[in-house]
N, C-alpha and C positions, 0 to 999 in steps of 0.2 A: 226394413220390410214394409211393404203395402199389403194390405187389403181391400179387394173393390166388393161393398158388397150393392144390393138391386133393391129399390126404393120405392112406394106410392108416395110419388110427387105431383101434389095438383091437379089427381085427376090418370096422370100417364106414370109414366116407369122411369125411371131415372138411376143411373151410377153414380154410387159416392165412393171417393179415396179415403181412407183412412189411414191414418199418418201420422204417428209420435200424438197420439191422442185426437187430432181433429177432424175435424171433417168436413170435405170438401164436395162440392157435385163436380164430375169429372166432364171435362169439354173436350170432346175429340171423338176418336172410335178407340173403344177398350182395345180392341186388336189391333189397334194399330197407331199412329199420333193423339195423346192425348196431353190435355193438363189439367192440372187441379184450378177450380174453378172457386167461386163464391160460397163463404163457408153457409152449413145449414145446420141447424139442428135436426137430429133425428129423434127426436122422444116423442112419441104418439104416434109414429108413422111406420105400417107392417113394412116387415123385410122380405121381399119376396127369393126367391132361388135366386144365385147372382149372375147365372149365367141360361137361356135358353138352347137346350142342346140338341140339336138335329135328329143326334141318336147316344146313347150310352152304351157305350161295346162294354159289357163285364167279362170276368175270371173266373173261373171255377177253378176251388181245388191249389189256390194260388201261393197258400199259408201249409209250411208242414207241419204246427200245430196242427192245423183244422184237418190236414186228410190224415192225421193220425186219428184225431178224433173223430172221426168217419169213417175209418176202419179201412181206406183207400189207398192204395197205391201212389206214390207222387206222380205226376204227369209228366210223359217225357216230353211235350208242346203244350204252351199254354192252350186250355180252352175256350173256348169263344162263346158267347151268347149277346141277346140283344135287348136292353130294354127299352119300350117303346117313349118318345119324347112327352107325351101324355099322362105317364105314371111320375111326372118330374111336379113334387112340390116344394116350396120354401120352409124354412123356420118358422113354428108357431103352427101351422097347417095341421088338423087333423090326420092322421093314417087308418084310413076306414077298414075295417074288414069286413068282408066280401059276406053274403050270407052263405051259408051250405060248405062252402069249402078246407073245412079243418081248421086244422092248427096253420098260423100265420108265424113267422118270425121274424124279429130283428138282424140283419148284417151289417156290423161296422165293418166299412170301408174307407180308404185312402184314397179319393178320386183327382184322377191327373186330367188339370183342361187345357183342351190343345189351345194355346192363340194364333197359329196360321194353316193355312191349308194342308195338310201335308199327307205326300203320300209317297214309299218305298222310301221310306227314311231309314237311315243306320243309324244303329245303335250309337257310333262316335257323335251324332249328329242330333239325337231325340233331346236333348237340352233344347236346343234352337227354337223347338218345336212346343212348347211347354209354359201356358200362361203362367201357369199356377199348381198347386192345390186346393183342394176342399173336402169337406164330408161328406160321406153317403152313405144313406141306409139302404141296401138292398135288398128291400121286403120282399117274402119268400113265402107263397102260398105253399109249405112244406109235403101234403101228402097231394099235391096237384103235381109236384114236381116226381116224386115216385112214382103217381102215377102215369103221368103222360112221357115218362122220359125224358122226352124236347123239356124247354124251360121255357117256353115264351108265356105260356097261361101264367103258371107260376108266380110268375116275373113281372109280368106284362100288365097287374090290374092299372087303374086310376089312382091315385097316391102313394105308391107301393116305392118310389125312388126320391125322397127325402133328400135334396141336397142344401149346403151353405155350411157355417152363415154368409160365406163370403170365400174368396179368393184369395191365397193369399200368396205372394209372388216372394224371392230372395230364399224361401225355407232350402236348404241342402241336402237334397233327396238323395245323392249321394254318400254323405256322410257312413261310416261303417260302422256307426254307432243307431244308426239305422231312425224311423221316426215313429214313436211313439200313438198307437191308437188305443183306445176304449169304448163299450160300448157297455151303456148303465138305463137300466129299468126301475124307475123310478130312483128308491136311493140303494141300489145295489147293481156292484161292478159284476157282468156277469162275461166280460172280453177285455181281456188285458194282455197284449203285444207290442210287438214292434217288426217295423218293415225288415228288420233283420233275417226275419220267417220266411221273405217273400221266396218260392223256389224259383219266379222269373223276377228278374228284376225288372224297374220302371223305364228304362230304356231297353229290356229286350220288347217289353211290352208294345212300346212305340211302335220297335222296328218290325215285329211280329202281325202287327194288327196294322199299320199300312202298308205291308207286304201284302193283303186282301185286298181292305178298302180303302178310300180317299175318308181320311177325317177333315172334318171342316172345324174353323174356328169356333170357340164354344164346346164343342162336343169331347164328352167326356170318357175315359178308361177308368171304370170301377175295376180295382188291384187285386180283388177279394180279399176275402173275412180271415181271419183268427177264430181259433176255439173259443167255446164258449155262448156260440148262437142258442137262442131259447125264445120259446112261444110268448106274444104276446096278446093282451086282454082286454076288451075295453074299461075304460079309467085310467089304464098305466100311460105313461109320461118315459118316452123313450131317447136319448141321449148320446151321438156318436161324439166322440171327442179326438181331432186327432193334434198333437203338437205344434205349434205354428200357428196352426186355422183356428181355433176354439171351439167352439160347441153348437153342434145341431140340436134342439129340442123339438120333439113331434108329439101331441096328443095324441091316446088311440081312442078309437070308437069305432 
């Protein structure tokens, strides 16, 4: 397995491989020919998101935990929303809350990033189509989205989409053992699942969402959340975990 995650190197932004413990800056294009390059140390140096995403198409409603626990109906098509590339922060980054607008929440997520263009992809086909994974928090301005209905405010602030630590490529998303997420406040698990929940799976997801739009490289399908979503405050220290990827950490304020 690899992990690529996104670097302050000297000033600019850099890819490192991560690989049976080393580490290397990667020489190529992530999307496409690359290699592992001149090892570097990374201690003192922030991790930024590892990947820049055009757009974040999320899920609503995508766990039947969670639309149990929301009192919901399962969806009989996934639903769609969009989070704006702007609300995309890295590991370590504050997750601000907004003034005036309520209660804010944490959603762990299992985010899948496309590595090629792709668009009216089939389901036999969404592998091909498929850097990686990573974490995402799907911060959730909670009574913005009650009350506006649409999600985009909600959805949509400035740090509100938490992703990383990194990419990580080989994980078997098909497995029927399905992959394991978490999502912990400070020191308390308050989402504990597995993609086994999912009522679309990750290749109908693919085929579903560039049956719309053209996803480009980079850009990412948040799977949606598991039970368990809860307000967050500032001081807490927020935590999506999913199998494979390792650990997103976000301060709030």
């Amino acid at each position: 397995m690899k992990r690529f995650y996104r670097i302050e190197h000297r000033g600019d932004a850099r890819h490192v491989i991560e690989e049976a413990g080393r580490w290397r800056l990667l020489e190529g294009d992530l999307f496409g020919r690359h290699d592992a390059g001149d090892s570097i140390a990374v201690d003192g140096r922030a991790l930024l998101a590892p990947v820049e995403p055009s757009k974040i198409v999320a899920i609503g409603l995508n766990y039947k935990d969670h639309a149990a626990e929301q009192g919901k109906p399962l969806p009989k098509e996934p639903m769609m929303f969009i989070k704006p590339s702007t609300a995309v922060i890295g590991p370590g980054a504050p997750i601000v809350l907004p003034a005036g607008v309520g209660r804010v929440d944490h959603e762990a997520e299992v985010g899948v990033v496309i590595g090629r263009r792709a668009s009216r992809v089939t389901e036999a086909a969404a592998q091909d189509y498929i850097l990686g994974l990573t974490c995402l928090n799907d911060v959730t301005a909670r009574e913005l989205q009650a009350k506006d209905i649409q999600f985009t405010r909600a959805k949509g602030f400035d740090t509100f989409a938490p992703i990383g630590p990194c990419v990580a490529t080989g994980i078997d998303y098909r497995s029927p053992a399905g992959i394991g997420i978490e999502g912990w406040v400070n020191d308390t698990c308050r989402q504990s699942s597995t993609t086994k929940e999912l009522v679309f799976s990750i290749d109908r997801l693919v085929a579903f969402v560039t049956s719309v739009m053209t996803l480009l490289p980079g850009d990412i399908i948040a799977t949606g959340t598991p039970a368990g979503i809860g307000p967050l405050a500032p001081g807490d220290r927020v935590t999506i975990k999913v199998a494979g990827v390792g650990d997103l950490t976000n301060p709030v304020r």
